[in-house]
C-alpha positions, -999 to +999 in steps of 0.1 A: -471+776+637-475+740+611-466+709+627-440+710+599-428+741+607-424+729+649-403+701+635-379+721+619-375+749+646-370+718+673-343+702+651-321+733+649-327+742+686-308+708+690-283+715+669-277+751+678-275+739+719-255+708+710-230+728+692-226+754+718-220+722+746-199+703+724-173+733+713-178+758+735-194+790+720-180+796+689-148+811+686-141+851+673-150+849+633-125+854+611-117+890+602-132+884+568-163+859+571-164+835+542-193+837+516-201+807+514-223+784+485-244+756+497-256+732+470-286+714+487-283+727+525-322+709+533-311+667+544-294+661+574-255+675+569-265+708+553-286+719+578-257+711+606-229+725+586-251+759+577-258+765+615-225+760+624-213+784+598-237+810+608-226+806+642-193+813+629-203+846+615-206+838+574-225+841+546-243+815+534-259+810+503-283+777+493-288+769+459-320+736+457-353+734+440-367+750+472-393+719+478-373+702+503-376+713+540-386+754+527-385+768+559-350+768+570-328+793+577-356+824+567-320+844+570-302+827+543-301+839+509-321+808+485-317+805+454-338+778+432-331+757+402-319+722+397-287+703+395-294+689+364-290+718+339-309+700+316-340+702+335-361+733+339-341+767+347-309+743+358-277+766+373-290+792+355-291+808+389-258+804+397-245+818+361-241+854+386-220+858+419-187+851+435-182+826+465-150+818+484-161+784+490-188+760+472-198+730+495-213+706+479-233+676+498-259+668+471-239+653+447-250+618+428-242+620+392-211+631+378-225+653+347-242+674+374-212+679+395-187+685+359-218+714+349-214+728+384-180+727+393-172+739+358-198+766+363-182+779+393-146+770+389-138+807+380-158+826+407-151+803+438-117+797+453-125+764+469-150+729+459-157+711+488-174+675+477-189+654+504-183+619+490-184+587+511-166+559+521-185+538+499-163+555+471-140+528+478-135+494+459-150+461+479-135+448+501-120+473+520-085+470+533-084+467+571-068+497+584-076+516+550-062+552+540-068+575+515-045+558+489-072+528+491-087+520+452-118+536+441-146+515+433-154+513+396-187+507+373-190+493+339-206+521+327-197+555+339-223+573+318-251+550+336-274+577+359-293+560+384-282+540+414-288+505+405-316+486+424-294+477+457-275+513+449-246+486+439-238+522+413-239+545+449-200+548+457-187+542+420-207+570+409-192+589+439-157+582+433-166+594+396-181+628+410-149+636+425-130+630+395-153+655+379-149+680+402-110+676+401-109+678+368-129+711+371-111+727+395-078+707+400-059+719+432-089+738+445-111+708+458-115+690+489-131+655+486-146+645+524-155+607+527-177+602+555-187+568+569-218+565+588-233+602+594-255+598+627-274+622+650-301+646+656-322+655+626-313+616+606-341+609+584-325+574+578-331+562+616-302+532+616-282+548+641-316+561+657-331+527+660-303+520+691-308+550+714-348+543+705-346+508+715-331+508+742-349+536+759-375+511+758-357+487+778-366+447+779-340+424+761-326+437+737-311+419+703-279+431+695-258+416+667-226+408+664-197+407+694-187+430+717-149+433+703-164+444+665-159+480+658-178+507+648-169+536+629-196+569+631-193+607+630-215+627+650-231+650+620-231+682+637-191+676+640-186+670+605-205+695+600-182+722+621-151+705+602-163+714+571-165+754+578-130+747+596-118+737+561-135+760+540-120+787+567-083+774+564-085+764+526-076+729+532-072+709+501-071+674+493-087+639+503-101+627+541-118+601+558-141+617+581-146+587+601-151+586+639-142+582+666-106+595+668-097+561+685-111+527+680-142+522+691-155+487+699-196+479+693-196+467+732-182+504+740-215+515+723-240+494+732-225+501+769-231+536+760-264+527+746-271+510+781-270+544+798-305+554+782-320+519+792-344+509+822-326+494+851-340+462+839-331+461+805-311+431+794-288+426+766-288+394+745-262+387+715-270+375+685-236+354+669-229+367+632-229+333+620-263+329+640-274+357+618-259+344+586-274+313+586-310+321+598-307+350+572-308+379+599-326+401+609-304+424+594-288+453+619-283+490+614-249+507+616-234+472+624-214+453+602-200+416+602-166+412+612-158+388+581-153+381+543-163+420+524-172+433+555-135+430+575-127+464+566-156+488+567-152+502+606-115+501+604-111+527+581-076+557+591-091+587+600-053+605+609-057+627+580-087+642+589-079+645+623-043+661+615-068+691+594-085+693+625-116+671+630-128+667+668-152+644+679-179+642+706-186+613+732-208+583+714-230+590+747-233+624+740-244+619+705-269+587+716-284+610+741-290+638+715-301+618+694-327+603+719-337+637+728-343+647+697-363+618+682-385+625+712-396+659+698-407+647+669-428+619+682-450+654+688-458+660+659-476+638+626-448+651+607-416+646+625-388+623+617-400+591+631-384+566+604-366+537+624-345+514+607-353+480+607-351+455+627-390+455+636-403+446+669-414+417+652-386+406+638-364+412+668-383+389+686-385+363+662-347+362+659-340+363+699-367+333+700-345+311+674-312+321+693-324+307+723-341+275+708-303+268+694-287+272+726-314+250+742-305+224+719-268+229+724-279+223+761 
């Protein structure tokens, strides 16, 4: 067995055991199991949501290029092309076969999404579109629904995501129009905030569980009364089967916890992985601002754009049915599972900044300004 190939089989034994402790063994299918359509299926929420829907006793189909991540789920039915029916073979894959439900978490651009949905609009019943919460217009409104204002780009034909992805949520806000326009009635548009958990390539909510497992003192931004907004991915993930299985329509926030969560609740939480020793030492946001950082992952500064992001209303979402897991439970997971792939050359080992480095330069300029307040 490839290093690669260990990788993969320890991510999903995660999931698969996390998912059994976190929702009990799956519930009696359905009596008729949903075929299901996966566009993409190989990042870090397909691979949640397909094990959870096997679990659940469906179908599953992925449609990708097949160069991403190859040997998952050997049991599923693949099929190849590209999003873009412009390049190569395109849908042409996807010009045969009937699906009850298309879930769709690779969607960028919204040509691709209009050639897809359009493609499938008269042999699926239902378009799922994972969008985000970055869909939304800056700033966010404190206490946000899903009535908030879209963002908006100068020009919607433009295909790439701009060099600070400054084009990321107005070209998702414009792949849900396309799919509505597609398939009006039939679509479900899901806007996530910060995904986080076993299998994350992006390591920002990583880097916490990770850091403090290695104990010492320990930067942490912000103040303890800021919240934080995240959803466990192999929760979404359940939630989105739970939709396609009840044919829930319409817009959500899929933004955890169910209640408030302050950022001292998690690093509390985060405390619980830490050496006896470890110490905790915050770092001011206007510390931060003025010394330019370093900047923080999942964090975000309780001021100017920034007021609204973690205060998002996630009551829709939970009225369809979303549950959420302890933030422990997830940091532990998450810990856990980082672990296994530090054992192999391969293995998802990306950490978001802040470097060692860099986290102790800050903590050393913190404490020179509080000496000199002294």
């Amino acid at each position: 067995m490839s290093h690669t190939h260990r990788c993969i089989v320890a991510a999903l034994a995660v999931l698969a055991i996390s998912f059994s402790i976190a929702h009990g063994q799956p519930p009696t299918p359905p009596d008729r199991p949903l075929r299901i359509l996966v566009l993409g299926g190989t990042g870090f929420l397909g691979p949640a949501t397909i094990e959870y829907a096997l679990a659940r006793g469906h179908k599953v189909t992925m449609f990708n290029r097949g160069k991403t991540r190859p040997d998952l789920f050997p049991q599923v039915e693949k099929l190849h092309g590209d999003r873009d029916p412009k390049k190569g073979e395109g849908l042409k894959v996807l010009e045969k076969g009937e699906w009850d439900v298309v879930i769709d978490n690779s969607a960028y651009f919204p040509r691709m999404v209009a050639a897809s949905a359009g493609l499938l609009a008269d042999r699926c019943k239902q378009y799922i579109l994972i969008s985000t919460i970055s869909a939304y217009g800056v700033p966010n409104p404190v206490g946000g629904d899903e009535s908030a204002p879209l963002a908006t780009m100068a020009d919607p034909t433009l295909e790439t995501m701009g060099e600070h992805f400054e084009n990321y949520g107005p070209l998702k806000a414009l792949c849900e129009q396309a799919a509505q326009k597609a398939m009006p009635g039939r679509v479900t548009i899901v806007r996530p905030g910060f995904i986080v958990g076993p299998d994350d390539p992006s390591g920002r909510f990583t880097y916490w569980p990770v850091r403090f497992s290695r104990g010492g003192e320990i930067a942490v931004p912000g103040s303890p009364s800021d919240l934080v907004q995240i959803i466990d991915v192999r929760d979404l993930g359940a939630w989105l089967v739970t939709l396609a299985e009840n044919r829930t329509h319409g817009v959500f926030n899929a933004c955890g916890p169910e209640k408030p969560m302050r950022w001292g609740q998690m690093i509390e939480a985060c405390l619980k992985l830490a050496p006896a020793e470890s110490r905790v030492a915050w770092l001011p946001a206007a510390f931060l601002s003025k010394n330019g950082g370093p900047g923080f992952p999942i964090w975000v500064a309780n001021e100017g754009g920034g007021q609204g992001m973690h205060t998002w209303s996630n009551a829709k979402a939970v009225g369809a049915g979303l549950k959420f897991r302890p933030v422990v439970e997830t940091l532990e997971d998450t810990l856990d599972w980082y672990r296994t792939q530090e054992q192999t050359s391969q293995g998802r080992t990306h950490l978001a900044d802040p470097s060692a480095e860099a986290e102790a330069a800050a903590l050393k300029a913190w404490k020179g300004e509080e000496a000199v307040k002294e």
